[in-house]
C-alpha positions as CSV (number, residue, x, y, z in Angstrom):
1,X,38.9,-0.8,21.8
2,X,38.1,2.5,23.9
3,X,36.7,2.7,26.5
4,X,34.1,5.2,25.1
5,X,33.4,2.6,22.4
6,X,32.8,-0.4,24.5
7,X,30.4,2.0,26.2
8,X,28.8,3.1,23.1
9,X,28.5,-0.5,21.4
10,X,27.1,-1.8,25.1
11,X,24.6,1.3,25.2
12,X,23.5,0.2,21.7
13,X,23.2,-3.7,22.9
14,X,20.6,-2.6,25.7
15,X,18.7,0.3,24.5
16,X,17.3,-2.2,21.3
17,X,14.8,-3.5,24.0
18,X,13.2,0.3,23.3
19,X,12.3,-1.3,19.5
20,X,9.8,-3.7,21.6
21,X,7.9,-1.5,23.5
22,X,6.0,0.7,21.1
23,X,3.4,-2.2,20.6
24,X,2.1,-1.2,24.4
25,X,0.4,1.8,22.3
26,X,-1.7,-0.6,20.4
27,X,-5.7,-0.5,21.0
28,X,-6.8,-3.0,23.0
29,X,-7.6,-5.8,21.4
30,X,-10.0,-8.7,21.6
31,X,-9.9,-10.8,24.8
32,X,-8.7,-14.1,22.8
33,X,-6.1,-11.8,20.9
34,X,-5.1,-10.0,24.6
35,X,-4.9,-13.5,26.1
36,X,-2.4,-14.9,23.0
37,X,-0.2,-11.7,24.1
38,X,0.1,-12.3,27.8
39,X,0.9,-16.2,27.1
40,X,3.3,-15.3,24.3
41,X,5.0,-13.0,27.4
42,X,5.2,-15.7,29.7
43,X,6.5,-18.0,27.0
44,X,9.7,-15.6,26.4
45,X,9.7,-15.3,29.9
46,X,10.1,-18.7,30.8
47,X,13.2,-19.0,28.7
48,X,14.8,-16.3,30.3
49,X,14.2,-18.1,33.3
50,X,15.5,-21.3,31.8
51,X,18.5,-19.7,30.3
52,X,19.2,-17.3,33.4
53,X,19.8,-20.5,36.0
54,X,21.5,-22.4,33.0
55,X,23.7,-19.5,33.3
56,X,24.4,-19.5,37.0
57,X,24.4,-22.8,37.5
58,X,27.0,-22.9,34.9
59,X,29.4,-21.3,37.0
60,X,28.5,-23.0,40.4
61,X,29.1,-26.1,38.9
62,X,32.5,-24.7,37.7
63,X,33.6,-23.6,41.0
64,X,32.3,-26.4,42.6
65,X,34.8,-28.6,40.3
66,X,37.1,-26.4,41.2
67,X,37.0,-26.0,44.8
68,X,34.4,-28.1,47.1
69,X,34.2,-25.1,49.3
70,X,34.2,-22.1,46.9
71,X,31.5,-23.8,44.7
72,X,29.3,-24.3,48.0
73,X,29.6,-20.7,48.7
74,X,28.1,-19.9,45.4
75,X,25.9,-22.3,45.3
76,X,24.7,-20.3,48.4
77,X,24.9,-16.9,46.6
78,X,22.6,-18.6,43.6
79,X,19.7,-19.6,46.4
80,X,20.1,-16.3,48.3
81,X,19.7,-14.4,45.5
82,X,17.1,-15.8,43.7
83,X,14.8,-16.0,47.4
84,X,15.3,-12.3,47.4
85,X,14.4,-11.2,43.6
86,X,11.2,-13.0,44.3
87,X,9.7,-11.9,48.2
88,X,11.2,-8.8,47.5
89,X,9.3,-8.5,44.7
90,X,6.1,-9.9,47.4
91,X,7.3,-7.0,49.7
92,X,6.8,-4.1,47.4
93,X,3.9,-5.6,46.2
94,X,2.4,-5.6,49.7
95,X,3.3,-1.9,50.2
96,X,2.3,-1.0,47.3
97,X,-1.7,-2.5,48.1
98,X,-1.5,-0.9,51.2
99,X,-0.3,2.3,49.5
100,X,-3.6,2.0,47.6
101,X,-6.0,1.5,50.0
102,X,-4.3,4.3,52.0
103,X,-5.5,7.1,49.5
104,X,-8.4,5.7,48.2
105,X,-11.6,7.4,49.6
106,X,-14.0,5.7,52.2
107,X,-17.3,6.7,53.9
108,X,-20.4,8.1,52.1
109,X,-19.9,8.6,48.3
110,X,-16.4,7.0,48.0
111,X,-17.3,5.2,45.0
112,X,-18.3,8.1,43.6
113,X,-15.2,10.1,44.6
114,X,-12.9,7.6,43.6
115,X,-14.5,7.6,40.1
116,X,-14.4,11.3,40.1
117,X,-10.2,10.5,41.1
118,X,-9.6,8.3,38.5
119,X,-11.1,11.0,35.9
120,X,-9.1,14.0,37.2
121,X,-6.1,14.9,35.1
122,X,-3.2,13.6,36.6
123,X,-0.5,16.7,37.3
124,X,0.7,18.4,39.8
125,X,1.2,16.8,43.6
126,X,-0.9,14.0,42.2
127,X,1.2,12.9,39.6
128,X,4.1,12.6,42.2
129,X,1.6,10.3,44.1
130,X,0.0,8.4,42.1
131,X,0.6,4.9,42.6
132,X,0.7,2.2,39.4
133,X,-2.0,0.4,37.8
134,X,-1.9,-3.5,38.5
135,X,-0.8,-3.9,34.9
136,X,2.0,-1.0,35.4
137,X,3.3,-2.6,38.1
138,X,3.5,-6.1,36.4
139,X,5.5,-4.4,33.5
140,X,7.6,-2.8,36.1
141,X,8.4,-5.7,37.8
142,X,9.1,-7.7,34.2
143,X,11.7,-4.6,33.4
144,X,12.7,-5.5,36.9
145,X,14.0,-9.0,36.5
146,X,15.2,-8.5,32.7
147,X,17.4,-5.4,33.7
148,X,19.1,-7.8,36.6
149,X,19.4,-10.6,33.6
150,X,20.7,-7.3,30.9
151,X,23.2,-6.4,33.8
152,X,25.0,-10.0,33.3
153,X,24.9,-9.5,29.4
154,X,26.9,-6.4,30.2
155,X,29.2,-8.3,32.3
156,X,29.8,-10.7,28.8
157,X,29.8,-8.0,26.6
158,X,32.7,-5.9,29.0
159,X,34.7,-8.8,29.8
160,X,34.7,-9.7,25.8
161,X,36.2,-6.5,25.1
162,X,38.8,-6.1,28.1
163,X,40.9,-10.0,27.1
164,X,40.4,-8.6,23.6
165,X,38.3,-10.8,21.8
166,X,36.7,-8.4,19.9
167,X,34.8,-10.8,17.5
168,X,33.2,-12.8,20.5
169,X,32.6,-8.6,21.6
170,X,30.6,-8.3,18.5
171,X,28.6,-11.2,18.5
172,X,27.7,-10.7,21.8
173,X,26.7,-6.9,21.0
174,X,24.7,-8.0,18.0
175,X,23.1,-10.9,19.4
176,X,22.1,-9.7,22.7
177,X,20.8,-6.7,21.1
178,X,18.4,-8.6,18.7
179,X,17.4,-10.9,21.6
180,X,16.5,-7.7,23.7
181,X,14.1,-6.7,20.9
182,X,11.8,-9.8,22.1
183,X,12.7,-8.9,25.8
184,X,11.0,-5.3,25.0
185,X,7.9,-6.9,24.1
186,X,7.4,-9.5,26.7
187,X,7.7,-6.2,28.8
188,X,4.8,-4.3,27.8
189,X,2.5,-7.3,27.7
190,X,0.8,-6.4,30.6
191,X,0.0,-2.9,29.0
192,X,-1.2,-3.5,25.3
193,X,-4.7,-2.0,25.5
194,X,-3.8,0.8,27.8
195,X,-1.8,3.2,26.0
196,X,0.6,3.6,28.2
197,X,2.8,7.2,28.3
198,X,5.3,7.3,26.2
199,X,7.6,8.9,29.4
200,X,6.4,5.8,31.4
201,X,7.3,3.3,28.5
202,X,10.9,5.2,28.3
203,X,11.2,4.5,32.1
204,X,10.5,0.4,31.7
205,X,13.2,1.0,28.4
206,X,15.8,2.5,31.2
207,X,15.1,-0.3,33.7
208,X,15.5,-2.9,31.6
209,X,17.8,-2.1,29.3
210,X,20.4,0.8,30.9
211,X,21.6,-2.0,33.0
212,X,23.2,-3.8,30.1
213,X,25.2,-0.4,29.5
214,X,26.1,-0.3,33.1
215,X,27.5,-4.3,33.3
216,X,29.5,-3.6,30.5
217,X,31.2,-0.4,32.0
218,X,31.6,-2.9,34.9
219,X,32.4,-5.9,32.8
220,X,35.5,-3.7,31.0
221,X,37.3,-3.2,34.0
222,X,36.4,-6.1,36.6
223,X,36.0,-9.8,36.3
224,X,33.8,-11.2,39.5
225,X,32.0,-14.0,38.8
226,X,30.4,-14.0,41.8
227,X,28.5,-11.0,40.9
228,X,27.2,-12.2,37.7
229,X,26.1,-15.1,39.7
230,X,24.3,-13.0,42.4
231,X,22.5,-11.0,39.4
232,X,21.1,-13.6,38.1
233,X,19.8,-15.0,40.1
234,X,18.1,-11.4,41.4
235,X,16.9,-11.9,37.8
236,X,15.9,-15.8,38.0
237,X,14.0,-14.7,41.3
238,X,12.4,-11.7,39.7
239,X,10.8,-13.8,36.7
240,X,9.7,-16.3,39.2
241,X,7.3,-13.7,40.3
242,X,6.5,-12.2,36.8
243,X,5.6,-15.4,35.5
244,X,2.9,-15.9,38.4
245,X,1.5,-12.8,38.1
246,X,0.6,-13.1,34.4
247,X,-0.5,-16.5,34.4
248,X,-2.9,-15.4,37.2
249,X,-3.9,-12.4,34.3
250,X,-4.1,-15.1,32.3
251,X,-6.9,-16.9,34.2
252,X,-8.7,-14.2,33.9
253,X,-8.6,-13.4,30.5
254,X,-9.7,-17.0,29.3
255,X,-9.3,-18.3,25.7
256,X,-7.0,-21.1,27.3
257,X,-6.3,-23.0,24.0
258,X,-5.3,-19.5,22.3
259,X,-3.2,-19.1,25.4
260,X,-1.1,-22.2,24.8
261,X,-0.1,-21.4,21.2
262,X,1.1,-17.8,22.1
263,X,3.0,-19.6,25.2
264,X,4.7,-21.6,22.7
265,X,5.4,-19.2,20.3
266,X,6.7,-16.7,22.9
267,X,8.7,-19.6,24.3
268,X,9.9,-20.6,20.9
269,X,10.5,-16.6,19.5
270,X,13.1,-16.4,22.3
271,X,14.5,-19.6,22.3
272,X,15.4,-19.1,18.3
273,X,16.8,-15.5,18.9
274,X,19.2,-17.5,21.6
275,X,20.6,-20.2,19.1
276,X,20.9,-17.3,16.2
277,X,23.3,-15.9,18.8
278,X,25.0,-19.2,19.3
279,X,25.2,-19.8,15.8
280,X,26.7,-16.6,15.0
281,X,29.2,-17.2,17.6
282,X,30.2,-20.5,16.4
């Protein structure tokens, strides 16, 4: 195969997480009903995270069979990139607070001018500089960590097609694509009730998905493991953070016994898209 049709068939793999996000534009609904969606979010994101550092670990152990010093080295790369998907997802969150407080108003009247802000129509300068709701942020950050995860997909899906096992290459391309349908949604979690733009929702669908596209161009030409190793874990790290940040949502929301059925179900949704890939692969 083409390289144009690797590219095309990679493109198509990524860009299904777009069939997910639409449900941001629900109303918002009840707070037990909200609650069931963040938990269901967490629950697909914890098997990401599960199935990222099975992933990585995979290969450390393999190198590590392999070579005592080479396995070591990755076994390095796994730590140091999973330390920096998560505090440098603490950093930017940090500058992004202080970002906040630097053009809200203070004095006399600031509530009052800061409601009046919020009510403006954002264009202009101000749209430039604007900075994110909490909840767009969170979504960012889940598009974040899922993109670094995609970006090893890609790897697969390039690498599949470059020895020229094209029905592995398929597999792959269908699986991952269905899988990144539930990936989509555990994205826009954070924003059902919102109505987020649909410009802003086509962002997160670029940030999470585009890098699958990208891994595969990748993928097609070069084999580094160590690379897929670093992503992930960038992606592992990246979760981490995700995770906390919704369960602290969570909290607030309440309805704790809905909570744990949607973290189930969101655990079990994406855990049964992963074995219909293995199964079809088998």
């Amino acid at each position: 195969m083409n390289l144009a049709g690797t590219a095309a068939l990679g493109a198509l793999a990524g860009f299904s997480i777009f069939l997910g996000l639409p449900v941001a534009r629900i109303g918002r609904p009840a707070a037990a009903r909200l609650a069931f969606l963040n938990a269901a979010s967490v629950g697909v994101l914890l098997f990401l995270l599960y199935d990222v550092v099975a992933q990585a670990n995979e290969t450390v152990e393999s190198e590590l069979s392999a070579s005592r010093a080479r396995g070591v080295g990755f076994g390095l790369l796994l730590a140091a990139g999973l330390t920096t998907g998560l505090l440098g997802l603490v950093v930017f969150e940090r500058l992004s607070r202080r970002r906040r407080r630097s053009v809200m108003p203070t004095g006399p009247g600031a509530m009052a001018a800061a409601l009046a802000l919020d009510a403006a129509p954002v264009t202009g300068e101000r749209a430039r500089r604007q900075p994110l709701s909490p909840a767009a942020r969170v979504a960012l950050f889940i598009a974040v960590g899922i993109g670094l995860h995609n970006f090893s997909e890609g790897l697969a899906i390039g690498q599949s097609a470059a020895a020229g096992a094209y029905q592995l290459f398929g597999v792959l391309v269908i699986g991952f694509g269905l899988h990144n349908i539930t990936e989509g949604f555990g994205i826009t979690a954070p924003l059902i009730g919102v109505r987020p733009s649909w410009r802003f929702l086509g962002l997160l669908g670029l940030v999470g998905g585009g890098p699958t596209l990208v891994g595969t161009l990748i993928g097609s030409q070069v084999t580094n493991s160590g690379v897929a190793v670093l992503f992930l874990a960038l992606a592992a790290g990246a979760i981490v953070y995700v995770i906390g940040e919704l369960q602290h949502a969570g909290r607030k929301l309440g309805a704790h016994d809905v909570a744990m059925v949607g973290l189930l179900i969101g655990f079990l949704v994406a855990y049964g898209s992963d074995k219909l890939l293995f199964v079809a692969g088998s």
